[in-house]
N, C-alpha and C positions, 0 to 999 in steps of 0.2 A: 511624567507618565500620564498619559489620557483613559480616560476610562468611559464607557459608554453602559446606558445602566441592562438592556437587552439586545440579542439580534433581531437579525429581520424575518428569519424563517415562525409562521405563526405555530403554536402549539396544536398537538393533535389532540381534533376532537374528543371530546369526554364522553364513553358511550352515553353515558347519564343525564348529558348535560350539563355536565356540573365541570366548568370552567377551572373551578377554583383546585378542584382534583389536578389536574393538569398542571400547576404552578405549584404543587405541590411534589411532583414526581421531577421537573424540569424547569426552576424557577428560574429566572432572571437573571445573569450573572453581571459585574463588570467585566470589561474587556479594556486589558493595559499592553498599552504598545510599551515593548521592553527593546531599548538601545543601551542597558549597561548590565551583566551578571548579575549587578547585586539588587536588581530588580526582580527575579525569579526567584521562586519559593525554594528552601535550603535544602529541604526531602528532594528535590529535581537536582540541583548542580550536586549534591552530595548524596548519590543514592548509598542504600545500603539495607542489609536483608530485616533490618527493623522497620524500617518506612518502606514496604513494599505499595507501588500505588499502578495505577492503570492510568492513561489518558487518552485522549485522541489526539492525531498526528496526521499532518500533513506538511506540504509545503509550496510552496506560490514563487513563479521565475520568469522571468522570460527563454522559453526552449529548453524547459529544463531538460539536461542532462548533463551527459559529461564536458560537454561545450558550454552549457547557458550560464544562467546567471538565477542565482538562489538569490531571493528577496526578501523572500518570510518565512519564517516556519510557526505553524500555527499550535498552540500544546492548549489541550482543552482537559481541566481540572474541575473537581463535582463544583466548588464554590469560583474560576474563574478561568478565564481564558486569556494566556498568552499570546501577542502576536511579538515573535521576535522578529525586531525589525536586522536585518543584515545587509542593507543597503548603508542605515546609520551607524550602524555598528560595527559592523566590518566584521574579518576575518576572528577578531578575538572572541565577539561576544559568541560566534558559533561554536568556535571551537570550546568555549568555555562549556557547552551542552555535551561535548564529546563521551565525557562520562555515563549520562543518563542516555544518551542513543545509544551505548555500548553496553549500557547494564543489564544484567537479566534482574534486577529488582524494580527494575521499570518495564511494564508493558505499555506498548506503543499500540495503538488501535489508531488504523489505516486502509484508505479503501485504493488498492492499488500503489504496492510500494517500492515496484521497479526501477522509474525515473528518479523517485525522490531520493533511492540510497544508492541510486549511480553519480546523481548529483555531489552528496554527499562525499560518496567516499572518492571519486576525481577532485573534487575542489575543497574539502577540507580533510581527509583522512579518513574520512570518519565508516566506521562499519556497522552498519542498522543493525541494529540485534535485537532480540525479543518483540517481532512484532506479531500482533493481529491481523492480518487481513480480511476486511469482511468480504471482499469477494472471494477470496478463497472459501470462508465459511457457509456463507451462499451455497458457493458449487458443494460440499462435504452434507450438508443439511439434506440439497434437495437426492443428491446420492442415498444417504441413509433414507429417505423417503422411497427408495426404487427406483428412482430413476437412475436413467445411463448418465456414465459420470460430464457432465457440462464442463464445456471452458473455463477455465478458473475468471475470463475475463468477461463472462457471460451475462454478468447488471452492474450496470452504470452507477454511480452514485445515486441521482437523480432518482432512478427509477426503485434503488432499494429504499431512498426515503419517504418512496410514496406508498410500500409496502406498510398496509396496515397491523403484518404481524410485529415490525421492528418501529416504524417509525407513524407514517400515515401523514405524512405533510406533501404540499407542493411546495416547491423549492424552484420558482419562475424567474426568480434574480439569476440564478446558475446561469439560463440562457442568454439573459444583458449580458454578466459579464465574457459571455463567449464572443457575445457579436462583439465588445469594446474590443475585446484580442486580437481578435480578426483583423480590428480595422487599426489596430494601433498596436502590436505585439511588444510594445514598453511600456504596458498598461502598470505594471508592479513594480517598477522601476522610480512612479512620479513620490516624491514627497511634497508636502507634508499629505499622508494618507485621508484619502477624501474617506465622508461617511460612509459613501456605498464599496471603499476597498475594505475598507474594517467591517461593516457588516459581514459581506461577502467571506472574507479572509475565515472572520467568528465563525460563519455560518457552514462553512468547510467542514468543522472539528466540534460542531457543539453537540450532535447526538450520537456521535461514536461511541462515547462509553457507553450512553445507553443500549445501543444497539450492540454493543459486545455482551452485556451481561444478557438480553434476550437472546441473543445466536446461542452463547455457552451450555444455556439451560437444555435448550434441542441439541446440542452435541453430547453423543456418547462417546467415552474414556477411549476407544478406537481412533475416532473422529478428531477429537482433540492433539490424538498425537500428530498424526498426517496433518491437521492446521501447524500443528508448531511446526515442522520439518518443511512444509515445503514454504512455511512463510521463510522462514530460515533460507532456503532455496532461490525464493525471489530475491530477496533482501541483493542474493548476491550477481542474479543472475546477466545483468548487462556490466558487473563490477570482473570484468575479466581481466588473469594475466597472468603470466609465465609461471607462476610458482600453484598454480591448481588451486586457489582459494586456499593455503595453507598457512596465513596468518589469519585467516577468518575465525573465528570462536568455533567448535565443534557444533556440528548436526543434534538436535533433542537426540538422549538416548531412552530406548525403549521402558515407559514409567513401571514400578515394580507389579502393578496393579494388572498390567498385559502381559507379562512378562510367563505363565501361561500360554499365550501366545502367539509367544516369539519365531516359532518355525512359521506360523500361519503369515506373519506381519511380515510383508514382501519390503527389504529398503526401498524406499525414493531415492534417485541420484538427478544431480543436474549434469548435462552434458554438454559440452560443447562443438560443434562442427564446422569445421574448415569448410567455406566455400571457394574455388576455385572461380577465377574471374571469369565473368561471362555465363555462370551457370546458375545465377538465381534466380534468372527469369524462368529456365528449364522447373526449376525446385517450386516456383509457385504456381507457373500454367496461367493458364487464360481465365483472367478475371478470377486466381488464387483457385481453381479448383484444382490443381495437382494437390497443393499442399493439404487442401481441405480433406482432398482423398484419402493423404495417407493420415491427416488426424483421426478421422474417421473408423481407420482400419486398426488404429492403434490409442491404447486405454494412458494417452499421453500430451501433454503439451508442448508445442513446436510453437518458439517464438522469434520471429526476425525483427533485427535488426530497424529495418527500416529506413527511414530517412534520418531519424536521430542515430544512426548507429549503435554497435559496428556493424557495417552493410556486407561485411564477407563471411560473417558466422549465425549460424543458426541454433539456437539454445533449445534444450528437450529436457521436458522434466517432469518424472513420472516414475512410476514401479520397473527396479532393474530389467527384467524381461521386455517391458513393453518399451524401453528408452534404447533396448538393444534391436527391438524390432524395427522403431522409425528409424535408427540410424541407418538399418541395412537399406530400407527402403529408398532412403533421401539420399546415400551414397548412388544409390542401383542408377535412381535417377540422375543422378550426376553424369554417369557414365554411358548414358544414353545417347546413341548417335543420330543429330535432328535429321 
């Protein structure tokens, strides 16, 4: 096991100056590359509702999705950070995590976790559950603030770490490793992991818990519930197939505390839409403003497919009314004669 004693992202300034405040809120961890189970902490491979723990989550592939190739998953803990490596370790040592990605006594804090639990559950079974999304929370924050509800995919990593209410750092390594990808897309594939993939990898996941517990505090009991649900939503939403998501764990149900409520609280649904071959270019418009229009028009999100697939369906996810409104729309336009 290797361990490194800090990453490379620098702490944020101490309004004070005072340095030492800072290593005191987010001090220095080691970082262990883990290739065997019995490397990770016993509260992780064996959750259960007495060790309830939070971390950050993500994961590192070449193309990840349902096709790529999972390399790393990164699990960021208050005293240390995992990198499980799954190149050396293969198919077991992931699957060995299977429990703790499935637990709701584990929360997973993650920024954007479409690909990583599509990856997942095509190439090891595995069904993301219980997670955090900070951009989801982003968009729920700046809504409760007045505004019109934003793209759930509306801030980058990046740019939420440079947000002085959550984090307040630059994070300039994120850009090297995009250019190495670019120019070599078996960047995470190479062993033995260089310093700057382990920093980089650490550097993914190290202030996510912190940034969940500042998001949580701005979220009211409302807000919270639509965080769980439609992270729940994503978790599943390019994990499509024949049986309607009905081995998947059940949707958060309505907590007793709203349950007042409950007429007011519109469900979330995720939907999925058949595109008929030939017609998604109709669906998107010239340089995506069809599609932009009908998001526009509708208090919903509309996600394609894209290049990673699936390229023939269209995913909407949002309050039952407004998921019944884009469909009519995206159908209408289906049937549009050019």
């Amino acid at each position: 096991m290797a361990s490194s004693p800090q990453t490379n992202i620098p702490l944020p300034p101490d309004p004070g100056g005072n340095s030492q405040g800072n290593e005191d809120i987010l001090p220095p961890v080691p970082i262990h590359i883990v290739t065997q189970p019995n490397q990770l902490p016993v509260e992780f491979l064996e959750p259960t509702p007495l060790t309830k723990i939070i971390i950050g989550f993500d994961c590192e592939g070449v193309d990840l999705c349902r096709h790529g190739t999972l390399c790393i998953m990164q699990l960021a803990f208050p005293d240390a950070i995992y990198l499980v490596d799954a190149i050396e370790g293969g198919d077991s040592l992931v699957k060995a995590c299977k429990p703790a990605l499935e637990s709701t006594y584990i929360t997973k804090v993650i920024h954007d976790c479409k690909r990583d639990s599509e990856a997942l559950y095509y190439q090891f079974g595995i069904k993301l559950h219980n997670v955090v999304d900070t951009q989801i929370a982003y968009s729920l924050i700046k809504e409760q603030e007045g505004q019109k509800r934003l793209p759930d995919d509306y801030i980058s990593f990046v740019t939420l770490l440079a947000d002085p209410q959550y984090c307040g750092v630059a994070y300039a390594e994120k850009e090297e490793v995009r250019f190495l990808l670019r120019k070599d897309p078996n960047f995470w594939t190479y062993r033995p992991l260089s310093e700057q993939m382990v920093r980089a990898a650490a550097d993914d996941v190290r202030f996510l818990p912190s940034i969940y517990h500042k998001m949580v505090e701005k979220l009211n009991h409302r807000s919270l519930w639509h965080l769980a649900v439609r992270g729940a939503l994503y978790c599943r939403c390019f994990c499509h197939s024949n049986n309607n998501y009905a081995d998947w764990p059940p949707l958060p149900p309505v907590p007793e505390n709203l349950i007042s409520e409950k007429n007011m609280l519109e469900e979330e649904i995720l939907s999925v839409l058949d595109v008929p071959n030939g017609k998604m270019g109709r669906i998107i418009g010239r340089k995506g403003a069809t599609i932009l229009a009908i998001k526009d028009s509708c208090d919903a999100e509309i996600i394609i497919g894209g290049s990673k697939g699936p390229p023939d369906k269209l995913f909407i996810i949002g309050p039952v009314k407004q998921v019944r409104k884009a469909e009519a729309m995206l159908r209408g336009r289906m049937m549009d004669i050019p």
